[in-house]
C-alpha positions, -999 to 999 in steps of 0.1 A, spaced: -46 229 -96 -24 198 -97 -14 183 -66 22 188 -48 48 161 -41 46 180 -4 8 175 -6 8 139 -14 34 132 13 16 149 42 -18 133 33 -2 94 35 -5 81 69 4 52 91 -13 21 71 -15 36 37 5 22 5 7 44 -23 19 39 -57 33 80 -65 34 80 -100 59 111 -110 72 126 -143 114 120 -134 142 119 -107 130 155 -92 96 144 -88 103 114 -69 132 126 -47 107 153 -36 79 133 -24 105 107 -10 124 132 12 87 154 25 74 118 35 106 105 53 111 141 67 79 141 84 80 105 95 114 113 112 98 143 128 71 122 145 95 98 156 93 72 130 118 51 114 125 54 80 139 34 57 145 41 17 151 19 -11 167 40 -37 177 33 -72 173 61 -98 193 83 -67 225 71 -52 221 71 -12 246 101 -13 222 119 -32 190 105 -9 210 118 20 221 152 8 183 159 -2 172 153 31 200 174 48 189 200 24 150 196 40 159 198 74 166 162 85 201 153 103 206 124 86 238 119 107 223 113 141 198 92 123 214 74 103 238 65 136 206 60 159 189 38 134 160 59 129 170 61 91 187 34 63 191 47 33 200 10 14 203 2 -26 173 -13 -38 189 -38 -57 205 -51 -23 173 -58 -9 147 -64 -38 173 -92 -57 181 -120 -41 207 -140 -61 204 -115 -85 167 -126 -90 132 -110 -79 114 -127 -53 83 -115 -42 78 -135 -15 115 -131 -1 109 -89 -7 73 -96 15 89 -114 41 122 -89 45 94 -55 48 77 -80 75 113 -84 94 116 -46 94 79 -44 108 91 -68 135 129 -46 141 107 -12 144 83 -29 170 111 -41 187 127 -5 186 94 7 199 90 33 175 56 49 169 55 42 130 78 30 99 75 45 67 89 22 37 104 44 6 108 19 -24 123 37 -57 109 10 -83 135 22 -114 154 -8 -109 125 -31 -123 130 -19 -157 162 -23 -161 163 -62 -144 136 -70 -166 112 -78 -135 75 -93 -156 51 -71 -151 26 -98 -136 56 -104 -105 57 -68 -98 19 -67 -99 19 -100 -75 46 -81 -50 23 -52 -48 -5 -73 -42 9 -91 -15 23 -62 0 -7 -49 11 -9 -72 47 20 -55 55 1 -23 61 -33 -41 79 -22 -31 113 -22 1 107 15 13 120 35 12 85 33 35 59 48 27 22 56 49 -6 66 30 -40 76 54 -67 71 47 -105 88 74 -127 60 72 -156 92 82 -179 105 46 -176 75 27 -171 40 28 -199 13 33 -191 4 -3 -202 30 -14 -178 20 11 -150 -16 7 -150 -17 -29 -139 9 -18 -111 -13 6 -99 -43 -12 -96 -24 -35 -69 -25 -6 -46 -51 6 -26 -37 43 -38 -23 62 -64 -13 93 -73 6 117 -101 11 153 -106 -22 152 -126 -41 146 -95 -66 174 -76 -50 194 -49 -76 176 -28 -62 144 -33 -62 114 -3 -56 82 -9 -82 62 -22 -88 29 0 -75 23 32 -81 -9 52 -74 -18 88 -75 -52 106 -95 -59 129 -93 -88 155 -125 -89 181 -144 -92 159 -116 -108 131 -121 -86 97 -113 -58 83 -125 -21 84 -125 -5 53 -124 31 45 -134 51 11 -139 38 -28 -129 3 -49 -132 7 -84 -110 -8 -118 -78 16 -102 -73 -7 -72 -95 -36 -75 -64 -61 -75 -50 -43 -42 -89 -51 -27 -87 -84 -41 -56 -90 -22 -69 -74 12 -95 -99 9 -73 -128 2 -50 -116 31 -83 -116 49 -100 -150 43 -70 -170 39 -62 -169 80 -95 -165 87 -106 -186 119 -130 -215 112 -156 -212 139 -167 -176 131 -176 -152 103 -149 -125 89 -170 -94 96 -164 -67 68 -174 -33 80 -179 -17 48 -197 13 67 -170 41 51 -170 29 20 -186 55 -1 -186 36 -34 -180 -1 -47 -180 -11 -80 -193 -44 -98 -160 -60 -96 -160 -50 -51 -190 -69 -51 -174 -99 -72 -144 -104 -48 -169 -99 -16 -192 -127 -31 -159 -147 -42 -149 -142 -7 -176 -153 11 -179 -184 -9 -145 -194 -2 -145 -184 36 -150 -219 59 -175 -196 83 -184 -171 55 -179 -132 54 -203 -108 74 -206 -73 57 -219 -42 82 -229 -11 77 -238 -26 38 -254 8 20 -281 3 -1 -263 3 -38 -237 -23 -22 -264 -45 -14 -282 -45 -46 -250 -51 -64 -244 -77 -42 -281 -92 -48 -269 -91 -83 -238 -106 -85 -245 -137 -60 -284 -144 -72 -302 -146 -42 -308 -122 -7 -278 -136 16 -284 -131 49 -245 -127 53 -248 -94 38 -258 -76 67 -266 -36 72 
């Protein structure tokens, strides 16, 4: 049985980013208004980058599901906000100016104190600005520390109408999950990683393989590149039930790079043969 927009909404969590890949307008609208719905409900803020739907529309859907989008709207608990507004600045993509504007609203829910923020980003507009492919892959990629500490949630949705799949699959791959109406009704996301700080790493939770490899690549990165020089990064790699050849590539790449190195726990068997493999030697780095 193929998996529900209500299904896909109500298994992403606080730290998850997820590429929903739907078949037109209805498809993402759907998933959109079930994941801001529920954020709202548990106190969240929401905020929704819409394109392909005017923010009338947005708004009307989620009235139509439940949410009083006037007493959120007023308490900012909701924005419901152009995407072209936000993702063009001088008319121009910047990923790094569209990185550091998701931090800023990070920072303003903190600030807010609110439990969570869920991040809604309609990606329809891409096509028609002509965004490259390799700076909306790089965006996604970089993206990813956004969601590390675990109280953000982000939803980008690709109507696979307007984008190919040669376009798409690249896209994809620079988040940790992804999901379309093809998928299994007993779909979660994929990867999930949290931050951790004593000790400084990461924690990381389920499978890498060719669909996210660029999002892992980037976790790393986000990882190594502020990693502290008188200690290890320590990689506990104790939930993650399968790792690929190409894992094991950016682990070794990491370590290598990595003034103190990179400490893997909980290594399983397979990992550390692959490991073996792909570095040439028994590193005592690699740790079980």
């Amino acid at each position: 049985m193929r998996v529900t927009a209500s299904a896909v909404a109500d298994q992403v969590s606080l730290g998850d980013h997820v590429c929903w890949a739907h078949d037109g307008e209805a498809g993402g609208l759907d998933a959109g208004g079930r994941f801001a719905a529920r954020g709202l409900s548990l106190g969240h803020k929401v905020v929704w980058f819409t394109d392909a739907t005017s923010p009338a529309v947005v708004r009307a859907h989620l009235d139509g599901v439940g949410v009083l989008t006037e007493a959120a709207l007023a308490g900012g608990r909701l924005r419901i906000v152009p995407a072209v507004e936000s993702y063009l600045t001088g008319g121009r993509f910047s990923a790094d100016a569209m990185v550091e504007e998701l931090t800023t609203e990070v920072a303003r829910a903190r600030r807010d104190e609110r439990p969570g923020l869920r991040l809604i980003g309609d990606m329809s507009w891409a096509v028609r600005h002509g965004v490259p492919v390799a700076d909306l892959c790089r965006y996604e990629a970089e993206t990813n520390r956004v969601f590390l500490d675990g109280d953000v949630a982000g939803m980008c949705l690709y109507d696979r109408r307007l984008f190919p799949a040669e376009y798409l699959r690249p896209i994809a791959a620079a988040h940790p999950a992804t999901v379309g109406p093809d998928a299994a009704r007993t779909w979660t996301p994929m990867l999930r990683a949290y931050r951790t700080l004593e000790p400084y790493g990461l924690r990381l939770v389920g499978q890498v393989d060719r669909s996210n490899r660029e999002a892992f690549a980037a976790l790393l990165g986000q990882l190594t590149g502020r990693a502290p020089t008188a200690q290890p990064c320590v990689v506990d790699v104790s939930e993650l039930s399968f790792a690929d050849g190409s894992a094991a590539s950016a682990l070794v790449r990491a370590r290598r790079v990595t003034p103190a190195g990179v400490r893997l726990v909980g290594c399983r068997p397979a990992l550390h043969r692959l490991l073996d493999l792909v570095d040439g030697t028994d590193r005592p780095g690699y740790a079980t």
